[in-house]
PAZAPA-4460 file (N, C-alpha, C; in steps of 0.05 Angstrom, whole numbers, plus 32768, in hexadecimal, padded with zeros to 4 digits):
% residues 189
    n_x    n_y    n_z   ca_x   ca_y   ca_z    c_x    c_y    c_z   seq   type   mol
   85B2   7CC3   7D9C   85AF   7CDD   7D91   8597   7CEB   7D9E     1      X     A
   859C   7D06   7DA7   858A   7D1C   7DB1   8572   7D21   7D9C     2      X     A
   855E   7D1C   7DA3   854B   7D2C   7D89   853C   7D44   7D9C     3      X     A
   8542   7D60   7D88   8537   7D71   7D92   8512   7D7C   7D7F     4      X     A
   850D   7D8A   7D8C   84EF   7D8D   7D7F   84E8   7D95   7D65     5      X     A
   8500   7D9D   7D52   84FC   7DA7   7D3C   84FA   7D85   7D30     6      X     A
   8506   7D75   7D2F   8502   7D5F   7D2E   84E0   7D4F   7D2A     7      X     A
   84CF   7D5B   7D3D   84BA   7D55   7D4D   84B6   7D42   7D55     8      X     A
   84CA   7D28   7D57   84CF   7D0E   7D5E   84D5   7D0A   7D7E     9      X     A
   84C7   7CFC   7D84   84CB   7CFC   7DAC   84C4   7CE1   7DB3    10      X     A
   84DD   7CD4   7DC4   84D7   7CB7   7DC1   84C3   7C9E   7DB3    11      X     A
   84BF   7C95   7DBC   84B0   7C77   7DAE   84A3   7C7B   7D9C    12      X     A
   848E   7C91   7D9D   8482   7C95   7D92   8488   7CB1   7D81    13      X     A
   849F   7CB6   7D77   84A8   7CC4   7D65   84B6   7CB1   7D56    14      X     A
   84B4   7C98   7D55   84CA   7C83   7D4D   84B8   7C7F   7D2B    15      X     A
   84C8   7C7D   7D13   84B9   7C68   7D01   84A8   7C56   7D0A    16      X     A
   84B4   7C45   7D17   84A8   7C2A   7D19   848D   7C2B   7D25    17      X     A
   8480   7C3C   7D38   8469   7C42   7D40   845A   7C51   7D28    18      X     A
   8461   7C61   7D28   8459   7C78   7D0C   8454   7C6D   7CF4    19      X     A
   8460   7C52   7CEF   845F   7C4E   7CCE   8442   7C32   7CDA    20      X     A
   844F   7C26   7CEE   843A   7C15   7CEE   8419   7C17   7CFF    21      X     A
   8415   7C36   7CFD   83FC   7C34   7D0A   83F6   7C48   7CF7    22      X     A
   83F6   7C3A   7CD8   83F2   7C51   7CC4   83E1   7C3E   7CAF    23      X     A
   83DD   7C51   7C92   83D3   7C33   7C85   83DE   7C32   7C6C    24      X     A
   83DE   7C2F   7C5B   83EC   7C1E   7C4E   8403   7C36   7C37    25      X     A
   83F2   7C51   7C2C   83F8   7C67   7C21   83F5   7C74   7C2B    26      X     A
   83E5   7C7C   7C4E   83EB   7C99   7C5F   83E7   7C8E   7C79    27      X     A
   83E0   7CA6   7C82   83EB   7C9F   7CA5   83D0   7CAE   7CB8    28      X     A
   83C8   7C9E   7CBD   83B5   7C97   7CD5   83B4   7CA0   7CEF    29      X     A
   83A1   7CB4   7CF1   8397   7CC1   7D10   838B   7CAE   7D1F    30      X     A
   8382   7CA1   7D15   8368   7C95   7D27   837D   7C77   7D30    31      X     A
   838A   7C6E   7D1B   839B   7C53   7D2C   83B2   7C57   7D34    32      X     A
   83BD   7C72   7D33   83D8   7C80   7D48   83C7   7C88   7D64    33      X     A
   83AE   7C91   7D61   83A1   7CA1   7D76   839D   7C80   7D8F    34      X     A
   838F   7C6D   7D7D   8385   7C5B   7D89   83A5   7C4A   7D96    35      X     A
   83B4   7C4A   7D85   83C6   7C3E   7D93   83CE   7C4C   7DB2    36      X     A
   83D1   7C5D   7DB0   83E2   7C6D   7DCB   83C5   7C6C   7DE1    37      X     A
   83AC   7C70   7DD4   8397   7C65   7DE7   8395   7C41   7DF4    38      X     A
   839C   7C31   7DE3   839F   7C1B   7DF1   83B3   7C0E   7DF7    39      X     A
   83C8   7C0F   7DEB   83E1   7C04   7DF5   83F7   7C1A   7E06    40      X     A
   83F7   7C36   7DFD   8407   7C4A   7E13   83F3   7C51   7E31    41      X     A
   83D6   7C4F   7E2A   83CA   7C61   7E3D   83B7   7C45   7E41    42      X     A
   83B7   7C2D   7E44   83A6   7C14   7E44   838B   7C1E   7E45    43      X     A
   8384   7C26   7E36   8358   7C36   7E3B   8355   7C1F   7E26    44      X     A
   8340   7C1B   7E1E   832F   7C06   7E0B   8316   7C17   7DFC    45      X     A
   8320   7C1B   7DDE   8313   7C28   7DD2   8308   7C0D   7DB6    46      X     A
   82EB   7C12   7DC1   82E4   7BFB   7DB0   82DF   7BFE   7D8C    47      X     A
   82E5   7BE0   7D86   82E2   7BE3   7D64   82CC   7BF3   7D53    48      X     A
   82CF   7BFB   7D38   82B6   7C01   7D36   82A9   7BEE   7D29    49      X     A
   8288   7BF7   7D26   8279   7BE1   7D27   8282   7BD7   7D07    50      X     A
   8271   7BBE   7D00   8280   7BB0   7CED   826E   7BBB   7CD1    51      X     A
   8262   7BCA   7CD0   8250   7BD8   7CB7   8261   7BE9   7CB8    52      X     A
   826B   7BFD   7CC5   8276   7C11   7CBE   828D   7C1D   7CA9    53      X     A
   828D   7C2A   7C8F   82A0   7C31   7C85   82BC   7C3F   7C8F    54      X     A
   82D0   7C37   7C92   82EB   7C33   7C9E   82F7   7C49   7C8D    55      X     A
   8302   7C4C   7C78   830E   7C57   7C65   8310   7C74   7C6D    56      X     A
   831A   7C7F   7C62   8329   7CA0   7C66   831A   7CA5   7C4C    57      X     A
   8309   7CC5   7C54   830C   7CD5   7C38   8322   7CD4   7C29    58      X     A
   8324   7CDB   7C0B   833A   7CE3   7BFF   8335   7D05   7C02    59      X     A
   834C   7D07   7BFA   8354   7D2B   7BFE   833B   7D39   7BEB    60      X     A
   8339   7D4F   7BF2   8326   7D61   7BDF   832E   7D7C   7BDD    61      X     A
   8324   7D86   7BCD   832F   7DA8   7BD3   8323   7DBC   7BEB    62      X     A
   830B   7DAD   7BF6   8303   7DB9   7C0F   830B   7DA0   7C25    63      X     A
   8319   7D91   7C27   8326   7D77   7C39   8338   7D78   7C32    64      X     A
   8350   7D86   7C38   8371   7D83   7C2A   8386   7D6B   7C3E    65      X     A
   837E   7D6E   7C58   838D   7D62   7C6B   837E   7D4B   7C7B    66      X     A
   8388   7D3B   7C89   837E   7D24   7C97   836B   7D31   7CA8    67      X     A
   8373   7D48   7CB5   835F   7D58   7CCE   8344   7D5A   7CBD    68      X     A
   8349   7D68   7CA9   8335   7D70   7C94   8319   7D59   7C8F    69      X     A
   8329   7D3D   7C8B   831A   7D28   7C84   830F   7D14   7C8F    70      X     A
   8323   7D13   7CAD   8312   7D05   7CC3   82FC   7D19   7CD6    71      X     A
   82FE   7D37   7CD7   82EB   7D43   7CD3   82CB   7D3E   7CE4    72      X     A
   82C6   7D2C   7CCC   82AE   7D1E   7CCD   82A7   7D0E   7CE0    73      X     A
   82BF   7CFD   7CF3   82B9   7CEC   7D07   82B4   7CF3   7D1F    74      X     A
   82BF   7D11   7D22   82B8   7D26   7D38   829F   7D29   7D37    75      X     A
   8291   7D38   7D1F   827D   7D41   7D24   8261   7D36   7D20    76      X     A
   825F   7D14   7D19   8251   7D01   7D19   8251   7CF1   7D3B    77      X     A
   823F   7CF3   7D4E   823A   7CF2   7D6B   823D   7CD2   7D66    78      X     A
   822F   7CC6   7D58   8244   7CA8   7D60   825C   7C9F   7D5A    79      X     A
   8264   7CAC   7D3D   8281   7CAB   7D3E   8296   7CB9   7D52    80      X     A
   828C   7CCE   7D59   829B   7CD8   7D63   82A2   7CD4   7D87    81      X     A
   828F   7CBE   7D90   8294   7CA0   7DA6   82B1   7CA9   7DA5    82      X     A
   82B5   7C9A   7D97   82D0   7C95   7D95   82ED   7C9C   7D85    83      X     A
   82DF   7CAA   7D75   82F5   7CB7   7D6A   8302   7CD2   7D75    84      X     A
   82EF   7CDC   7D84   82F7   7CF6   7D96   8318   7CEF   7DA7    85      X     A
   830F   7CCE   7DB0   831D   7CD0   7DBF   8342   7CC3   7DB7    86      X     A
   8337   7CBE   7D9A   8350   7CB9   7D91   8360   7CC3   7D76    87      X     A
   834C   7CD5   7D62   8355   7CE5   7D54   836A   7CFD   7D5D    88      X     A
   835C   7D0E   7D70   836F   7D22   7D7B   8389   7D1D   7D7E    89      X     A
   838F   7D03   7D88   83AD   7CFC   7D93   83B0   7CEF   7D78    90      X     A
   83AD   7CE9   7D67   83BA   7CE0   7D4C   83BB   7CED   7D3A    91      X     A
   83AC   7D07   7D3F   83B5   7D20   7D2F   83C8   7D2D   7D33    92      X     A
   83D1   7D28   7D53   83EE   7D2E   7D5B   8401   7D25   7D4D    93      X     A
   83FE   7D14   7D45   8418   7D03   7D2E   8412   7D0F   7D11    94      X     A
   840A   7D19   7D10   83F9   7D16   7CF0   8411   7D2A   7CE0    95      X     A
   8424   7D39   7CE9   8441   7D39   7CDE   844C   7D27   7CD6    96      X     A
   8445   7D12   7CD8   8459   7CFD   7CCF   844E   7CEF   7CBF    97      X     A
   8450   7CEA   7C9B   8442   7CD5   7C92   8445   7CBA   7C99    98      X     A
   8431   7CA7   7C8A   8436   7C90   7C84   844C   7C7E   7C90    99      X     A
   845D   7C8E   7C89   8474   7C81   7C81   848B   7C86   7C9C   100      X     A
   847D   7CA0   7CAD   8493   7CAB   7CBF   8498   7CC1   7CBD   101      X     A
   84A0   7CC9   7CA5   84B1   7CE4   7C99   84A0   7CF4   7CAF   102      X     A
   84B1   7D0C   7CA8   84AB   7D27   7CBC   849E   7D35   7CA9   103      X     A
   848B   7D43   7CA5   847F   7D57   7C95   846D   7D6E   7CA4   104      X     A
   846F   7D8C   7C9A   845E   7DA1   7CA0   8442   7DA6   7C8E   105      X     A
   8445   7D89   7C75   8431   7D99   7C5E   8424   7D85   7C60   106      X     A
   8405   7D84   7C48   83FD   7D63   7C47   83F0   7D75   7C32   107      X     A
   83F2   7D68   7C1A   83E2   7D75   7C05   83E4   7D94   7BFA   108      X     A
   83FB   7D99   7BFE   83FF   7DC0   7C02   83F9   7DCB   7C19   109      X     A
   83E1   7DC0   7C29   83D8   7DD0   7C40   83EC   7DC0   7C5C   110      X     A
   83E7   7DDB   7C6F   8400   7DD8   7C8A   83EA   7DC6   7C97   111      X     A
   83FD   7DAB   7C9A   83F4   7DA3   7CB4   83EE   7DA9   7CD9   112      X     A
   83CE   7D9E   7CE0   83D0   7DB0   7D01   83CE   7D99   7D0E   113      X     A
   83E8   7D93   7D1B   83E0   7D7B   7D2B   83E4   7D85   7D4C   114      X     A
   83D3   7D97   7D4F   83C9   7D9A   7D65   83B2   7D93   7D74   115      X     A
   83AB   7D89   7D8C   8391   7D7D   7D92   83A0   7D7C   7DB3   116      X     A
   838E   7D65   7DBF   8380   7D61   7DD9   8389   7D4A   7DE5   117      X     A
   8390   7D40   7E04   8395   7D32   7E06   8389   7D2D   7E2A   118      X     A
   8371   7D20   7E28   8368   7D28   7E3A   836C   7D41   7E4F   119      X     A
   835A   7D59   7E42   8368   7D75   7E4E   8382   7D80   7E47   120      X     A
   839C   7D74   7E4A   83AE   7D7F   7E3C   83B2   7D85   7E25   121      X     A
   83B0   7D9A   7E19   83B5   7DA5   7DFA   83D3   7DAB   7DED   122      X     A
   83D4   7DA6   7DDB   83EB   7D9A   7DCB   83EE   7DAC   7DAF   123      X     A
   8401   7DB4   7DA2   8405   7DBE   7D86   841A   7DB8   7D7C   124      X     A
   8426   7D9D   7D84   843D   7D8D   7D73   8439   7D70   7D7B   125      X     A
   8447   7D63   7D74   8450   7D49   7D78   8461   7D4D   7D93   126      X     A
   8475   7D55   7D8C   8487   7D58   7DAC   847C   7D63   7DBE   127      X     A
   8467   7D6D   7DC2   8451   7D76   7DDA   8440   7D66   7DE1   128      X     A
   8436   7D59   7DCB   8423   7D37   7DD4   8430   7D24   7DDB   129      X     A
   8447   7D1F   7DD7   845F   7D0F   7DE4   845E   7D10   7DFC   130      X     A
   8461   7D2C   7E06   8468   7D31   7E1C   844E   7D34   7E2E   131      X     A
   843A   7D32   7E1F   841A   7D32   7E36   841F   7D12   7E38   132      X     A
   8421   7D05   7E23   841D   7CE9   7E2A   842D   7CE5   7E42   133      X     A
   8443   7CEC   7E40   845D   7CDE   7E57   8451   7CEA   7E71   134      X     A
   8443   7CFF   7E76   843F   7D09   7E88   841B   7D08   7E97   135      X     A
   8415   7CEE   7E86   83F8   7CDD   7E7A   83F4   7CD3   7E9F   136      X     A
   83DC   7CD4   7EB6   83DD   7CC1   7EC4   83DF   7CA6   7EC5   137      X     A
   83D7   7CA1   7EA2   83D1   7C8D   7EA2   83E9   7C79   7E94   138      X     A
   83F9   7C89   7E8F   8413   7C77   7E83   8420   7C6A   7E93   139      X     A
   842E   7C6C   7EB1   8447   7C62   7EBB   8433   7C42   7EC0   140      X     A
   841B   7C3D   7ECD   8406   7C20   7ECE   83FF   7C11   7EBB   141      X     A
   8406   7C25   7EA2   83FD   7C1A   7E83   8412   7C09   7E80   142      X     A
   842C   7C1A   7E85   8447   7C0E   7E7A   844F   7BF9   7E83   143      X     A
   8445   7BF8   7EA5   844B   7BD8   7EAF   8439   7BC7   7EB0   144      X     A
   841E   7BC6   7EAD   8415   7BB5   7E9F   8415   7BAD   7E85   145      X     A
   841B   7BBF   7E74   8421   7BB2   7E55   8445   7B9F   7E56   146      X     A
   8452   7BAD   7E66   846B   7B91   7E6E   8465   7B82   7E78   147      X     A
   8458   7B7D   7E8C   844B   7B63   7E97   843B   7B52   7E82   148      X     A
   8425   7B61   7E76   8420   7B4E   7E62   842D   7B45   7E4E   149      X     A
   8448   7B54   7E45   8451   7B48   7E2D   8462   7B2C   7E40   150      X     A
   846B   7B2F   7E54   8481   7B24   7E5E   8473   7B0B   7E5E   151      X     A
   8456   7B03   7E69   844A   7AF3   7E70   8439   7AE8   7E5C   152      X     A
   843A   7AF8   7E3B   8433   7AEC   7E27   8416   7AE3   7E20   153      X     A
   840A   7AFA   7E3B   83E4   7AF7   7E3B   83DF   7B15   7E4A   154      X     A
   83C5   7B1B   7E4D   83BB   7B35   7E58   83B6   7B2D   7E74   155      X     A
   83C1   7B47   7E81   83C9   7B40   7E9E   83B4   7B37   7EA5   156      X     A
   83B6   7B28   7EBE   8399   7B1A   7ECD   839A   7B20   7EE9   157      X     A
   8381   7B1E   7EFA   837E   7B2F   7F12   8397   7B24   7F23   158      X     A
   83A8   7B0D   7F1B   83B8   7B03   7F31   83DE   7B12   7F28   159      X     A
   83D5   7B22   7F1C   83E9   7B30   7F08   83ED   7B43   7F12   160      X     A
   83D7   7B52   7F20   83D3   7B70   7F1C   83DD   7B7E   7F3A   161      X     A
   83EC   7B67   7F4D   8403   7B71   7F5E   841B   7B78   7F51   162      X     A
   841C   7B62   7F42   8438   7B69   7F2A   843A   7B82   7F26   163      X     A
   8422   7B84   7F17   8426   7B9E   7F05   8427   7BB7   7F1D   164      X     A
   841A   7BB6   7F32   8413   7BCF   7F43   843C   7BCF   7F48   165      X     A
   8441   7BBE   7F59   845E   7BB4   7F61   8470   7BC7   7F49   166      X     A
   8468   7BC5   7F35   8487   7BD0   7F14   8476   7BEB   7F16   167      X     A
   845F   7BF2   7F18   8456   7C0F   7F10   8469   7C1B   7F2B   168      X     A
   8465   7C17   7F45   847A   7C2B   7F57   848C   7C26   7F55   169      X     A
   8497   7C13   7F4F   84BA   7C12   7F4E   84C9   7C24   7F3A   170      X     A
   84B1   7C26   7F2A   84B4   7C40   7F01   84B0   7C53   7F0B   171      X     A
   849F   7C58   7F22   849D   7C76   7F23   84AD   7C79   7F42   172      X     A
   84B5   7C6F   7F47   84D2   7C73   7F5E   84EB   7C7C   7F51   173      X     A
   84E9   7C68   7F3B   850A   7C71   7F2B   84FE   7C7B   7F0C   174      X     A
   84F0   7C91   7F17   84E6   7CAA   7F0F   84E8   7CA7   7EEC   175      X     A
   84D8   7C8E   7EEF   84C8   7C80   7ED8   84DA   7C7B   7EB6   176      X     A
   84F3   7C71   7EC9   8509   7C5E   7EB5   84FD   7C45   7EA5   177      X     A
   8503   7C44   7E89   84EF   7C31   7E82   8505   7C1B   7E83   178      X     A
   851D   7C22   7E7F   8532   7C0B   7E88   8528   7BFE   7EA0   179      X     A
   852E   7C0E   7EB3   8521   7C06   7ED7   850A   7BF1   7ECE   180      X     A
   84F6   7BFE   7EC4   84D9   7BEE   7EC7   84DD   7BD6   7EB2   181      X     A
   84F5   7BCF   7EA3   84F8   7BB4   7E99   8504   7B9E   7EAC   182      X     A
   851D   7BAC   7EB0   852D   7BA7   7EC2   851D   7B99   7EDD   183      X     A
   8513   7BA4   7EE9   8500   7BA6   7EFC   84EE   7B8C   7EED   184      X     A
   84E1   7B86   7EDE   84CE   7B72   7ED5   84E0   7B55   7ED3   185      X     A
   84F4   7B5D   7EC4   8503   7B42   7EBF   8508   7B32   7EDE   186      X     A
   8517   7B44   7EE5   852C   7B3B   7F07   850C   7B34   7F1D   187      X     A
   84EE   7B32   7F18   84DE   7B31   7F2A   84D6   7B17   7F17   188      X     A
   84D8   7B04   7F30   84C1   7AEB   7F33   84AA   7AEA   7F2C   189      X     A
***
């Protein structure tokens, strides 16, 4: 089935199964949708936070209505915001979608803005951050090293990383088929 943008669903990562599981337990999560597509779509390494730190989400307020509203705070605190800069924005991109997946325009009465940043590229949907990602430098090298490592059932190692160079041109020869770049992994020695 075709999904078009009213939808706002755009491959993998319009899927439930990403969406519901990089959420938490009653809502849905900027910071571990953001962080996912930072280390497993875009392989960067965005480190834990420290182990004092309170984790938890505001609850809603009448001046905090929306997730944007409530993570807020991680922006504009200079050590939180290390690292949340760089993975809130892109998980605010999802932030249409609860918990759970569902598609939604509202969160508490107020309209959701999941518009933001993606290194330089700016975004005002989900199907626009889709499409920065896919068009990410850093995705087609991400994608064949994260096959190589699943295939090989450990994190690639320097004697690996012809492999992986080897499936990244072959993906972007056949103008970055993810069939091809399986295909391509299995049938190689």
């Amino acid at each position: 089935a075709e999904l078009d943008e009213t939808s706002g669903r755009r491959g993998v990562l319009g899927h439930v199964s990403f969406l519901a599981l990089q959420s938490h337990a009653v809502n849905s999560s900027a910071t571990l949708r953001g962080k996912f597509v930072r280390e497993v779509v875009l392989c960067q390494y965005i480190p834990p936070p420290p182990s004092d730190v309170d984790t938890s989400i505001p609850e809603a307020t009448a001046t905090a209505v929306t997730l944007r509203e409530r993570v807020a705070m991680h922006l504009e605190d200079p050590f939180c915001a290390s690292c949340h800069q760089l993975v809130d924005p892109i998980g605010l991109g999802f932030e249409q979608f609860d918990g759970l997946g569902h598609f939604r325009t509202r969160e508490n009465g107020a309209v959701i803005d999941p518009s933001g940043d993606l290194d330089g590229v700016e975004f005002s949907t989900a199907w626009q951050l889709a499409a920065a990602i896919a068009d990410h430098d850093r995705l087609s090298v991400c994608l064949a090293q994260t096959a190589v490592a699943y295939a090989a059932g450990h994190s690639v190692t320097d004697g690996e990383k012809e492999a992986v160079a080897y499936l990244d041109e072959g993906f972007e020869y056949m103008d970055y088929s993810v069939q091809f770049l399986l295909k391509d992994l299995i049938m190689n020695p």
